[in-house]
DRENDO-1510 file (C-alpha; in Angstrom, 1 decimal, always signed):
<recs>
REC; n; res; u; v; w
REC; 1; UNK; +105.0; +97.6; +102.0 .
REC; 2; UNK; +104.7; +95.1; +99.2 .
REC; 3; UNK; +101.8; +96.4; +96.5 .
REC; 4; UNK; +101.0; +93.9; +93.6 .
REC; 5; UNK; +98.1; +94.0; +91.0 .
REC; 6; UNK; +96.0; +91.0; +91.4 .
REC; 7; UNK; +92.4; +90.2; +89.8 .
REC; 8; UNK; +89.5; +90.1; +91.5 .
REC; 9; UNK; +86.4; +87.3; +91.2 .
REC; 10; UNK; +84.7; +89.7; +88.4 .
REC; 11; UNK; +87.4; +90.1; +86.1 .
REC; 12; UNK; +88.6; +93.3; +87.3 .
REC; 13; UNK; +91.6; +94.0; +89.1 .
REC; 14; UNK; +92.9; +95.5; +92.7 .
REC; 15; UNK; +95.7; +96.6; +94.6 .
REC; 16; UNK; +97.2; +94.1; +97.2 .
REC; 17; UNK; +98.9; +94.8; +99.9 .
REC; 18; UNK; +100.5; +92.2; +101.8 .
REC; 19; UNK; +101.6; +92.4; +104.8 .
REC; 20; UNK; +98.7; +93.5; +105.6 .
REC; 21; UNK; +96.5; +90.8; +103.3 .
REC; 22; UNK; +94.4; +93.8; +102.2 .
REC; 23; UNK; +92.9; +94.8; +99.2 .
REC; 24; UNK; +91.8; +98.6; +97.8 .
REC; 25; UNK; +88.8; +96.7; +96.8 .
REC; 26; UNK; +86.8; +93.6; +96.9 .
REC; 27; UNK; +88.6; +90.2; +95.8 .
REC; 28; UNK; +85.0; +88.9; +95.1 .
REC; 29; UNK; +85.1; +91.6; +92.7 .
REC; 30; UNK; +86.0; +95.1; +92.3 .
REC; 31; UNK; +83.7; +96.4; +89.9 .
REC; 32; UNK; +81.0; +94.6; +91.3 .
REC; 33; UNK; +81.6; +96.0; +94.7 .
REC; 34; UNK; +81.8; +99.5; +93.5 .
REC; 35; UNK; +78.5; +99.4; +91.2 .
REC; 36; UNK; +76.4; +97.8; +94.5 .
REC; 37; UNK; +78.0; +99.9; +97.4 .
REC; 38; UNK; +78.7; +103.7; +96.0 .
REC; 39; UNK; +76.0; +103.4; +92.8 .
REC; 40; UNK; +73.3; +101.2; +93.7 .
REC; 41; UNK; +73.0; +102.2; +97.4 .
REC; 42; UNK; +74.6; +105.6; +97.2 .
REC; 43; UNK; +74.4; +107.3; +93.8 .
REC; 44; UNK; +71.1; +106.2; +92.6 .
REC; 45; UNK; +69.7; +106.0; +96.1 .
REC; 46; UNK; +70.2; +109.5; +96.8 .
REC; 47; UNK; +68.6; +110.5; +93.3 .
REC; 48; UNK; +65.8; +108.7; +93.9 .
REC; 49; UNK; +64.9; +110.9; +96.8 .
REC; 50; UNK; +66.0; +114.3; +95.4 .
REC; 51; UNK; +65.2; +116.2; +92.1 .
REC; 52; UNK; +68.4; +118.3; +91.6 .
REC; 53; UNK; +70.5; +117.3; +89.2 .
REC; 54; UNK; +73.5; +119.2; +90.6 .
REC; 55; UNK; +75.2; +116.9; +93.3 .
REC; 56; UNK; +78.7; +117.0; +95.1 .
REC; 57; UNK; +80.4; +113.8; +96.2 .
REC; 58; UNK; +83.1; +113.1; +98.7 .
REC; 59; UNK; +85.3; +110.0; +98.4 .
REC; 60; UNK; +87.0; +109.0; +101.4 .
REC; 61; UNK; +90.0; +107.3; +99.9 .
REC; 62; UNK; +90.1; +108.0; +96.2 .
REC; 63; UNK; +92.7; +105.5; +95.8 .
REC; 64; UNK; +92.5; +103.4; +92.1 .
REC; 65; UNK; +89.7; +106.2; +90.7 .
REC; 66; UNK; +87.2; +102.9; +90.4 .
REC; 67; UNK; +84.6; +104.7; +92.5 .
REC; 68; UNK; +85.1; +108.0; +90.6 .
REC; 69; UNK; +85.2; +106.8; +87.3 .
REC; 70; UNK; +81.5; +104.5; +87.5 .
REC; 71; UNK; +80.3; +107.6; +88.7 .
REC; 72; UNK; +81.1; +109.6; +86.1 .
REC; 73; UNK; +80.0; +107.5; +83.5 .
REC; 74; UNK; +77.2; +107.2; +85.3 .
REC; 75; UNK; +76.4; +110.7; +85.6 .
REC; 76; UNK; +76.7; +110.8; +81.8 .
REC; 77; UNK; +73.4; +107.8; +82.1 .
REC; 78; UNK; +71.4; +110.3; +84.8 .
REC; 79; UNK; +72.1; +113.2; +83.5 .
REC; 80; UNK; +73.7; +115.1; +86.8 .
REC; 81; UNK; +76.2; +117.5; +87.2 .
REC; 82; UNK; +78.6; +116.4; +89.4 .
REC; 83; UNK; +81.6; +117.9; +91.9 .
REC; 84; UNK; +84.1; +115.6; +93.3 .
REC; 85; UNK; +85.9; +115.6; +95.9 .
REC; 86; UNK; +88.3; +112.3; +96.7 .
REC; 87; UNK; +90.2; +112.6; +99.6 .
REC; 88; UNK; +93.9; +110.5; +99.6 .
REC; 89; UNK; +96.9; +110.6; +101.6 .
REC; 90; UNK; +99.3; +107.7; +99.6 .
REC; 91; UNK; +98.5; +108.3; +95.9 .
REC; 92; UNK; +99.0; +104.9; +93.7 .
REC; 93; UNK; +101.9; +104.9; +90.9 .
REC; 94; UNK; +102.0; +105.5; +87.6 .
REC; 95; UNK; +103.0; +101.9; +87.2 .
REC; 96; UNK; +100.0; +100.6; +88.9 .
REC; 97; UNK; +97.3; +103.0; +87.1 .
REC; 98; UNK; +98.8; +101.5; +84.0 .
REC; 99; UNK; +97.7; +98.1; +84.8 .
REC; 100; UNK; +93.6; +98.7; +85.8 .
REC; 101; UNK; +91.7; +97.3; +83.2 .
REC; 102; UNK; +88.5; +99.3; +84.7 .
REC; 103; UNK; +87.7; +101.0; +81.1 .
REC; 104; UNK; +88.0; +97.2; +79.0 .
REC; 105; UNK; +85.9; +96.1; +82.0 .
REC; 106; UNK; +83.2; +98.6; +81.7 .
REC; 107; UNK; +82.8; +98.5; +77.8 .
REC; 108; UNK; +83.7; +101.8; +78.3 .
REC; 109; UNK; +87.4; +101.8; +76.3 .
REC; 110; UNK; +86.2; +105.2; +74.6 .
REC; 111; UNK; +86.2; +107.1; +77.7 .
REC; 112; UNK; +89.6; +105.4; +79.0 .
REC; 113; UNK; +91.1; +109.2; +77.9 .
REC; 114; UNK; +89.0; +110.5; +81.3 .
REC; 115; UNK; +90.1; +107.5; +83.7 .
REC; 116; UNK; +93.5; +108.4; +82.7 .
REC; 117; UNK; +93.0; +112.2; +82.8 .
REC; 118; UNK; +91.3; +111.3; +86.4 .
REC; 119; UNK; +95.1; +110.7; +87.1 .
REC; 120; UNK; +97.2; +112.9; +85.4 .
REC; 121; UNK; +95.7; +116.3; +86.9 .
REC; 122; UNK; +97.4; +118.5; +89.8 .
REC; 123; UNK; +96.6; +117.3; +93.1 .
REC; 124; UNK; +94.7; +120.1; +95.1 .
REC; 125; UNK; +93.4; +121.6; +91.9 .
REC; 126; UNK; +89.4; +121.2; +90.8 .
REC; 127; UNK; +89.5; +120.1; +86.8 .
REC; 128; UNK; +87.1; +119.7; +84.0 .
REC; 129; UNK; +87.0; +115.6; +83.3 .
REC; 130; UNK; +84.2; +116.5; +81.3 .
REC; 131; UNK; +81.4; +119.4; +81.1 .
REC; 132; UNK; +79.5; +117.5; +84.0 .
REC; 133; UNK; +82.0; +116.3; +86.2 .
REC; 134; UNK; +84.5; +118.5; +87.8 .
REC; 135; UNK; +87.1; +116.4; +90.2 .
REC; 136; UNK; +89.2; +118.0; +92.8 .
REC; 137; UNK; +92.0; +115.5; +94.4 .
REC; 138; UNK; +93.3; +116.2; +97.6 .
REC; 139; UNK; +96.3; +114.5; +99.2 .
REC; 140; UNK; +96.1; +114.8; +102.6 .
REC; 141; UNK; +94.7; +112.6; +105.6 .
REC; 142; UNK; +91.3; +112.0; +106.7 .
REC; 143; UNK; +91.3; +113.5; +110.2 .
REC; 144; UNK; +92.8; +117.0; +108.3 .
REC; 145; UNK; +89.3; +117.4; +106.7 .
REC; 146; UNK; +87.4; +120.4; +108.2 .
REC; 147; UNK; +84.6; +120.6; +105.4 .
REC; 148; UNK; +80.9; +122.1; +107.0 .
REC; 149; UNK; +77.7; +121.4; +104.9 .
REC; 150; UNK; +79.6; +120.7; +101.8 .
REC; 151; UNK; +78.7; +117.2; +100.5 .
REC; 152; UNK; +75.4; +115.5; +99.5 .
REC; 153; UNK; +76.8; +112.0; +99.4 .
REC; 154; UNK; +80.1; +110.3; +100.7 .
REC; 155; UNK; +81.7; +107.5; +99.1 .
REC; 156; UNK; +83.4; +106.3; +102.8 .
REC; 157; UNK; +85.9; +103.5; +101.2 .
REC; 158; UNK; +88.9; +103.3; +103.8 .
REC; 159; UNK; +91.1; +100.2; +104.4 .
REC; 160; UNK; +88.7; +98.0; +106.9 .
REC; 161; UNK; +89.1; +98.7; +110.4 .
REC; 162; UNK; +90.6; +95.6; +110.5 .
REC; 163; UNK; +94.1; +97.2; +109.5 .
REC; 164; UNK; +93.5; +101.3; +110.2 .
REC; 165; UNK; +90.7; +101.0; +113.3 .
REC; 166; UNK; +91.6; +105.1; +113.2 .
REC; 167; UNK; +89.6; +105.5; +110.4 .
REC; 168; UNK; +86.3; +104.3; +111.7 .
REC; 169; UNK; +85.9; +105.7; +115.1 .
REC; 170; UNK; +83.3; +108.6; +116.1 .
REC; 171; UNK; +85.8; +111.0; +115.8 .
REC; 172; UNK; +86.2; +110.5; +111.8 .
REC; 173; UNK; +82.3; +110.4; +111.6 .
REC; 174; UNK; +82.2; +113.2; +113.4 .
REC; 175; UNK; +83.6; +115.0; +110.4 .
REC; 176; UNK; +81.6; +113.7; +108.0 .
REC; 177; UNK; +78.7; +114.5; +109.8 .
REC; 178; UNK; +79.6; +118.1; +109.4 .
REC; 179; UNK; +81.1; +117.7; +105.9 .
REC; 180; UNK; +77.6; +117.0; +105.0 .
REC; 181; UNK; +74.4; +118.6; +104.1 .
REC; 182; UNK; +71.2; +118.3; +105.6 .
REC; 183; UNK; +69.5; +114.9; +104.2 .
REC; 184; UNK; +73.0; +113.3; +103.0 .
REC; 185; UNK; +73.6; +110.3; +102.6 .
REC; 186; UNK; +76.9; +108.0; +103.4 .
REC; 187; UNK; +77.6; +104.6; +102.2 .
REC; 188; UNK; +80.2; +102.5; +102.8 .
REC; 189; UNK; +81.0; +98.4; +102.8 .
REC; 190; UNK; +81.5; +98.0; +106.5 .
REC; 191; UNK; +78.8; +96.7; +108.5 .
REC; 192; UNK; +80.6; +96.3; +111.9 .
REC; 193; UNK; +78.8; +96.8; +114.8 .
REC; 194; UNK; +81.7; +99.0; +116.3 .
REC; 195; UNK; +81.3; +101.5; +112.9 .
REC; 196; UNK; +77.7; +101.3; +113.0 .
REC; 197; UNK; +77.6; +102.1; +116.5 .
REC; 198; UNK; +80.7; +105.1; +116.1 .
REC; 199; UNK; +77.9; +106.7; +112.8 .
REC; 200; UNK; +75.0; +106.6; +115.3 .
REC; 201; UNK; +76.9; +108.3; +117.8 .
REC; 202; UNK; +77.9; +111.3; +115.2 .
REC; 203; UNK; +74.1; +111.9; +115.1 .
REC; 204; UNK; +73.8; +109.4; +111.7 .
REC; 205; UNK; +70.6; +107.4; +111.1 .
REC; 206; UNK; +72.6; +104.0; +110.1 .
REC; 207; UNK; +70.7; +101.1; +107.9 .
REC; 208; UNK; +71.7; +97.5; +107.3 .
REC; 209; UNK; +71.5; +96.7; +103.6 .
REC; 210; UNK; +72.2; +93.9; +101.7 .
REC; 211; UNK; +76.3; +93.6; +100.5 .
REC; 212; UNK; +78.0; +93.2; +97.6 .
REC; 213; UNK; +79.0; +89.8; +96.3 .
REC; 214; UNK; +80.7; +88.2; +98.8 .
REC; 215; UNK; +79.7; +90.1; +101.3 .
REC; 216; UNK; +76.6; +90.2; +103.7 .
REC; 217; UNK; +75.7; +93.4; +104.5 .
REC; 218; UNK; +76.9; +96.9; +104.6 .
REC; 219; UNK; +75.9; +100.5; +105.9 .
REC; 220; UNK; +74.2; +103.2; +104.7 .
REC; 221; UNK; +73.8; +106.4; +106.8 .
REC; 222; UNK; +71.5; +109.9; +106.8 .
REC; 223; UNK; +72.1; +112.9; +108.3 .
REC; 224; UNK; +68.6; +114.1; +109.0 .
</recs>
């Protein structure tokens, strides 16, 4: 399948893929997308409503490392400790991770040494990015994950249903229903009625929210 870089309506840039006219992240703007969904609505929401400061992520489709990287410099700004998990079944090249400009982006070009250490470590294999933030990549598909009461928050990034409807159904939500611990929360940009419907089935209290630029709403679900 064709893959080329291309740069989304915030300066930053994404993976295309074309026969599939799909992106890895917004082409209104990848950053943008990323701070909104997974921070705004995920990250800070669920530290607003607990006091720990220890807290343990799963990404569903770690793909570019966007998602984990604003996290971790984030953490850094909240002062958490944070485990992460992202979960990917088609790593992205060498080639390509050479050409995100996420760190020059970010004003953050003095931690670009952790974005690229984000994707030099062993898959499988939980490493120190920094004292706070230990990252575990796992190659394998979605429906192989068989985690119970693991995860206080999950990143739920897929390709849109629109091109791998597999990846939204009840079954998958099923699993991160049991992934996750009591009060966690799930955030995602999708706000189709068939996922909505497929989270509130799992047991998941879903939310509409306002979306990310370009983008009406999205979903935000508790596991209460």
């Amino acid at each position: 399948m064709e893959r080329k870089i291309i740069r989304t309506g915030d300066g930053s840039v994404t993976i295309h893929l074309s026969e599939w006219d799909e992106q890895y992240h917004s082409k209104h703007g990848a950053i943008q997308e990323a701070q909104h969904v997974f921070i705004k609505m995920g990250l800070e929401y669920w530290v607003g409503l607990n006091k720990e400061k220890q807290i343990s992520i799963l990404e569903i489709g770690f793909g570019t490392g966007l998602n984990a990287f604003i996290t971790f410099l984030e953490a850094k700004k909240l002062q958490l400790n944070i485990n992460y998990i992202g979960v990917e079944a088609y790593p992205v090249s060498e080639n390509e991770i050479g050409e995100l400009n996420y760190a020059e982006m970010l004003s953050a070009e003095n931690q670009l040494d952790a974005f690229q250490k984000m994707h030099q470590i062993p898959w499988n294999t939980q490493e120190a990015i920094a004292e706070n933030f230990q990252l575990e990549k796992q190659q394998k598909r979605f429906e192989e994950i068989e985690d119970v009461n693991k995860y206080d928050l999950v990143f739920f990034d897929a390709f849109g249903a629109r091109v791998q409807p597999e990846l939204w159904t009840e079954e998958i939500f099923d699993k991160m229903y049991a992934a996750m611990k009591n009060n966690g929360v799930l955030v995602t940009y999708s706000a189709k009625g068939s996922v909505r419907r497929s989270m509130q089935t799992a047991g998941f209290i879903v939310e509409r929210l306002p979306g990310p630029p370009g983008k009406r709403e999205m979903l935000r679900a508790l596991k209460k």
